[in-house]
Each structure stands twice: as C-alpha cells, then as structure tokens.
C-alpha positions as CSV (number, residue, x, y, z in Angstrom):
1,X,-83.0,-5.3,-104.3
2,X,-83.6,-4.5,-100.4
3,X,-81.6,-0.9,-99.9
4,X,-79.7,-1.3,-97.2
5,X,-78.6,1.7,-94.3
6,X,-75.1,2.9,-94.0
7,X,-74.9,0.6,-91.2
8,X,-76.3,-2.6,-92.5
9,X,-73.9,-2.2,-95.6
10,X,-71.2,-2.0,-93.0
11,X,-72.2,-4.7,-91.3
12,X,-72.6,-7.2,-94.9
13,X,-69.1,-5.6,-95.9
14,X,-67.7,-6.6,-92.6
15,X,-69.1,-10.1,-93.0
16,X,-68.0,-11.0,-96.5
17,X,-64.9,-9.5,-95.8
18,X,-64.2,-11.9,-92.7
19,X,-65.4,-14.9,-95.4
20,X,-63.2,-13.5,-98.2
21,X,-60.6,-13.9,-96.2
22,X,-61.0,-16.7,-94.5
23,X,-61.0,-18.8,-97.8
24,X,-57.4,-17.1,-98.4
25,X,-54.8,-19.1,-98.3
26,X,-51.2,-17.7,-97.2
27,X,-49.7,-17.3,-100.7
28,X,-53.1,-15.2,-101.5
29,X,-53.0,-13.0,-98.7
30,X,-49.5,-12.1,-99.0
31,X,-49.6,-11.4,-102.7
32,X,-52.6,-9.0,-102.0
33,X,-51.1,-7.0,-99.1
34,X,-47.6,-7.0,-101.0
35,X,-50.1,-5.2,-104.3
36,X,-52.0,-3.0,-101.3
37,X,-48.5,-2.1,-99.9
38,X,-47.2,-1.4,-103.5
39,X,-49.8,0.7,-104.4
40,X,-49.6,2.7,-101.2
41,X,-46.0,3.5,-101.3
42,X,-45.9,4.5,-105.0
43,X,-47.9,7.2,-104.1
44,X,-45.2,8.6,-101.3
45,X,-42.7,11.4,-102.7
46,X,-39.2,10.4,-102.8
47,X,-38.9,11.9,-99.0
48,X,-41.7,10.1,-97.5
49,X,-40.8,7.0,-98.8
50,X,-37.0,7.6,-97.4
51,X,-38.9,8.4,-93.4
52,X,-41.1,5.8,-93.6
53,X,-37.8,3.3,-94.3
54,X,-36.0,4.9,-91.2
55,X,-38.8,5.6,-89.1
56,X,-39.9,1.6,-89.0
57,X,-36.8,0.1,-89.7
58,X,-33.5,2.7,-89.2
59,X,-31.3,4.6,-91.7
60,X,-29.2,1.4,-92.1
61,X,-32.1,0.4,-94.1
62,X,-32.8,3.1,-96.5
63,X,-29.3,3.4,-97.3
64,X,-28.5,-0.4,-97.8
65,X,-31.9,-0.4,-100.1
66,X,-31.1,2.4,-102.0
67,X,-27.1,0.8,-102.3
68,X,-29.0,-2.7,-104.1
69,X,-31.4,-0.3,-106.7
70,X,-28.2,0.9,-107.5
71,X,-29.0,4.8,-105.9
72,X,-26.0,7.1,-104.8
C-alpha cells in the first residue's frame, strides 16, 4: 500500500467524501445529519443545550420544547 502525505490523504478523503455523498439519497442524508446532530447535542450540559435553543431559534422555543418533554 502506497503511504500517502497528510495532504494527499486529504485530498482522497475529500474525494470519496464528495462520492459518498453524492450516491445519498435525501432520506439517507437526513437520517445521518439528524444521528451527527444527536450525537453532538447529547454531549451539551443542560445550559448549553437551553442557549443554543434561544440563540438560533428564541426563548419561545426552548420553553415550548421543554412544555412537550413534559419539563417545568
């Protein structure tokens, strides 16, 4: 196997990457960035999940989200 530099490995990455996803189809794609998304936020403290809710979509948000898990 041919080592490759750090570049070149970027470069392949980037290329499979681009075919990867370009064999996605739309149910695919959003079930992996709804998993990526997932994963990311359950790593957020109880806090920085509540700012990120209000600092992309308002206060109304968070509170109506946190009324429907059943929250105080």
């Amino acid at each position: 196997m041919k080592e490759l530099t750090s570049l070149q490995k970027d470069e392949l990455i980037e290329q499979y990457v681009e075919l990867v996803v370009d064999n996605m189809d739309i149910k695919t794609m959003m079930q992996f960035i709804t998993d990526d998304l997932t994963d990311l936020y359950n790593d957020y403290s109880d806090e920085e999940l509540k700012d990120q809710i209000e600092c992309t979509h308002g206060e109304d948000l968070y509170e109506e989200l946190v009324d429907n898990v059943g929250g105080n």
